[in-house]
N, C-alpha and C positions, 0 to 999 in steps of 0.2 A: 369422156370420149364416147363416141359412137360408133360400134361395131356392125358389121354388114354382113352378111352370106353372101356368096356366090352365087347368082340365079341365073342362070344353072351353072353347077361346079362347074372351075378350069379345072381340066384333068393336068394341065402344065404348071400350075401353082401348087406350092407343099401344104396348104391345108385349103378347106372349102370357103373361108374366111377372107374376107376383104383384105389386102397388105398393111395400108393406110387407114385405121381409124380417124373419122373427123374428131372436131372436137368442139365445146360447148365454151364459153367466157364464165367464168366464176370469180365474182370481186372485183372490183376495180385497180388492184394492184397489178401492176406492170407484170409477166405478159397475161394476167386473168387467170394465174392455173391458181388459188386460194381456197381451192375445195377442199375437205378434209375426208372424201371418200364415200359421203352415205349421199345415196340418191333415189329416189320413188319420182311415179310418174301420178302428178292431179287431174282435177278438171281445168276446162278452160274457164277463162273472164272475160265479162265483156268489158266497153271502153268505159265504165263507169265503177268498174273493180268490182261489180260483183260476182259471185259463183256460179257458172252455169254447168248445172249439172244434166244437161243432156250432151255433154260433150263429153268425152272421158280423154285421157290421157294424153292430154293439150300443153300441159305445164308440165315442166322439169323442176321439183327441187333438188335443191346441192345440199349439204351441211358446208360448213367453211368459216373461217377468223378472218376478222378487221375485214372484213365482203367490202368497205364502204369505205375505206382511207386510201387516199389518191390525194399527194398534193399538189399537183398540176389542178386538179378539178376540185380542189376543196370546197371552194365557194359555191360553186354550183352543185356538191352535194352537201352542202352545211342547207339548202335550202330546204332539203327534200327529207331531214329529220337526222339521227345521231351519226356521224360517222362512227363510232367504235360499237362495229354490229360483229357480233361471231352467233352463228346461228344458224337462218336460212335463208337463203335467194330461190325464189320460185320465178320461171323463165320460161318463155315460149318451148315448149318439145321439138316441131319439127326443124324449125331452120338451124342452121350449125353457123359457125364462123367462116367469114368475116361477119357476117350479121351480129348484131348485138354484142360489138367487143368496141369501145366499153358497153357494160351491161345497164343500160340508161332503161330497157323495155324489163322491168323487175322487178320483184319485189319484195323485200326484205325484214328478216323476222328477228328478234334477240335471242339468244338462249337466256338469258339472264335479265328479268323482267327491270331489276334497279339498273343495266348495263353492262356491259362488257367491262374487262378491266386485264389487266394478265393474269387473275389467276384465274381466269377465264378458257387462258389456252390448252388447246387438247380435249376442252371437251365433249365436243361435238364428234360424235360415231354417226352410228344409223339414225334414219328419218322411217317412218309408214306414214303413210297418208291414209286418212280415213277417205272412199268414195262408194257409198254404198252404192246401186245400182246401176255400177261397171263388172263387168263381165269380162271373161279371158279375153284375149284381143280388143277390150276397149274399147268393148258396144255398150252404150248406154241403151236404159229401158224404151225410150222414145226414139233412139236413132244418133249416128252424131255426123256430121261431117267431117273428111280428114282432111282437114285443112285446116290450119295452125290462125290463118287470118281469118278464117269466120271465127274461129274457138275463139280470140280474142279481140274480135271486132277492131280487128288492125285496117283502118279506111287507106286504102290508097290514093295518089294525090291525083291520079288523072282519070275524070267518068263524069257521065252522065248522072244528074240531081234531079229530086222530083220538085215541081210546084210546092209553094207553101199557100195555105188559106191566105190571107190580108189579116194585116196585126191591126187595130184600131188603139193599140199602145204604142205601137214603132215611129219617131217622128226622126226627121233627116239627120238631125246631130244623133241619137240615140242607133239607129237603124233595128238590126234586128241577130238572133244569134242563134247558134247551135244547127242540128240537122241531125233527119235519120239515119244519113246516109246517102250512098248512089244504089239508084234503082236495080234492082237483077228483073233477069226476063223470068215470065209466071212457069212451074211446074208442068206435068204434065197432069194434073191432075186439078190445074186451077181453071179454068177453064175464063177468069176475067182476067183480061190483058191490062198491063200496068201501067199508069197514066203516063201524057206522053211528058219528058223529059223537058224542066224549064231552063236550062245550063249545061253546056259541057266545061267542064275545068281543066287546063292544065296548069300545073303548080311546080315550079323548080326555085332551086336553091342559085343566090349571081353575085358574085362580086363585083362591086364599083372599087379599080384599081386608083382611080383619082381622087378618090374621097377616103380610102379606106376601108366603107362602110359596108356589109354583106347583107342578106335578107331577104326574100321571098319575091319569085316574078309568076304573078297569076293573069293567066291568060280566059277568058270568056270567051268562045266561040261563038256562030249562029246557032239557032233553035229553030224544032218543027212551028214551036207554038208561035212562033215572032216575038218570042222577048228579048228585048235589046236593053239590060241594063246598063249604063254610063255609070255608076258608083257601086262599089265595093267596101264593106265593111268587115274589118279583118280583125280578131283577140287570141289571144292566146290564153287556154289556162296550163300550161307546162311548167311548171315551180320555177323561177330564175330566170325565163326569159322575159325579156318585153318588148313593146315596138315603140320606139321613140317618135316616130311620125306621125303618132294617132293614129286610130282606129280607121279613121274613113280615106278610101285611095280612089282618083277616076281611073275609071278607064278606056280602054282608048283603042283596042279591046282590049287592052293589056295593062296592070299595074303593077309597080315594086313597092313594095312594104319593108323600110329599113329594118330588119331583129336586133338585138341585143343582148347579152345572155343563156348563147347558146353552145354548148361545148360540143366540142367537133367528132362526130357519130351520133353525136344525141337525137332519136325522133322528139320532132314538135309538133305536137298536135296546134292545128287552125281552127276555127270557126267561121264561118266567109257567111257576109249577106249579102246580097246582089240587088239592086233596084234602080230605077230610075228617078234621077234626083229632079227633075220639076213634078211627075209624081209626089216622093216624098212631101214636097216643101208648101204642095197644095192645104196640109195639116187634116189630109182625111185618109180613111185607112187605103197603105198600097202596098202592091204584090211585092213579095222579097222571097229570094230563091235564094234557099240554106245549102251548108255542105260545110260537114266537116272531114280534113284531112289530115292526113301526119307527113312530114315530111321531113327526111333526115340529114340533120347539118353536114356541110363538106367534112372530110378528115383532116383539111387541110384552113388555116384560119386566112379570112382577108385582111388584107394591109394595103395601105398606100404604097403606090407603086409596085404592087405587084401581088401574090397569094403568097402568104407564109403556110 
């Protein structure tokens, strides 16, 4: 749970303290309370899991048992490594719940390096996190932002992308993958303005009730530069999901990408290439305009004739 002050006290409330504590998802067992009490705050990650340590106190670890057994979701956490974990789940700090319940955005450690087992249970107490050059309040040596989605380079599903150079490896069935990201506006202290934007993206999650089938509607808008891609190329590397319709979608400015594999809360990370397919197909190097997204499945599943 999450405890708050009063800023500035009610003098009408009997303590200075928030009534309502939020609260955090620990484990994927039904309702998420599987912590066992010990908690420290880390650094953040970026989208490629490694440490950033200019960030300080970005991640929440838990201690907790069986973090990782849910048989609704078995399969899709038999993908992502053991379920019988007692140990730790380290998780975004700032957002609370409903965010991250199930705790799909995690990441989970054994106490017991051969496995968990029952005599396992109980025990897990306290956690420390080693971070050395974090400071009381959680200033790192270089600065940090507080904000939970830089600390973890959480890409939102709708913004502006920069140009990519021209691949001379990318050919029309292959396209192209990955991205830095969407552009942010320069500092006050950058004094070069950042290139102009080859894509705006919006990404949502759609059910097709006549088919049954759910899965991604990405939208392209206009651009300053006049790039008009007609194909989109879309992968997922998220454990368990896949896109059955292939990788490449037109667009129209619009395409649906059928998923598969995705449990309902779960963020999925995208990859989207954007280009123009008589370009492409000319077999010399052409512009493709990257972005990677996350976007998080309905709570509710699609079905024929209607959303379950």
């Amino acid at each position: 749970m999450r405890y708050w002050l009063e800023r500035p006290d009610d003098p009408k409330t009997p303590s200075r303290w928030i009534a309502r504590p939020e609260e955090y998802a620990v484990g994927f067992q039904p309702d998420y309370h599987n912590g066992n009490g010990g908690i420290a705050l880390g650094y953040g990650y970026t989208e490629k899991g490694i440490v950033n340590r200019k960030v300080c106190e970005a991640s929440l670890w838990s201690t907790g048992e069986a973090l990782r057994r849910n048989e609704v979701l078995k399969k899709q956490l038999a993908a992502g490594g053991p379920l019988d974990v007692s140990g730790l789940q380290g998780s975004p700090a700032r957002p609370v719940r409903p965010f991250n319940a199930p705790p799909w955005t995690s990441y989970y450690a054994s106490f017991a390096a051969r496995g968990a087992g029952p005599r396992d249970t109980g025990h897990m107490g306290d956690v420390e996190i080693y971070t050395p050059g974090c400071g009381i309040g959680g200033q790192a040596i270089a600065g940090a932002p507080d904000d939970y989605a830089t600390a973890w380079n959480y890409p939102p599903a709708d913004g502006w992308y920069y140009p990519q150079d021209a691949d001379p490896t990318c050919t029309y069935e292959d396209g192209c993958s990955g991205s830095p990201g969407p552009i942010s506006d320069p500092g006050p202290d950058d004094p070069s303005p950042p290139p102009p934007p080859c894509m705006k993206v919006k990404a949502r999650p759609y059910c097709d009730t006549a088919t049954g089938q759910g899965g991604l509607k990405v939208s392209i808008g206009s651009t300053p530069t006049g790039f008009s891609p007609n194909v989109v190329k879309v992968t997922t590397p998220t454990m368990g999901v896949s896109l059955p319709g292939g990788p490449l979608a037109n667009l129209s400015p619009s395409a649906t990408v059928p998923v598969s594999g995705a449990a309902p809360g779960q963020p999925v990370t995208f990859n989207l290439c954007a280009f123009d397919k008589e370009e492409a197909k000319s077999g010399k190097p052409f512009t493709c305009c990257r972005a990677t997204i996350t976007v998080t499945a309905p709570e509710k599943t699609c079905e024929q004739g209607g959303v379950k």
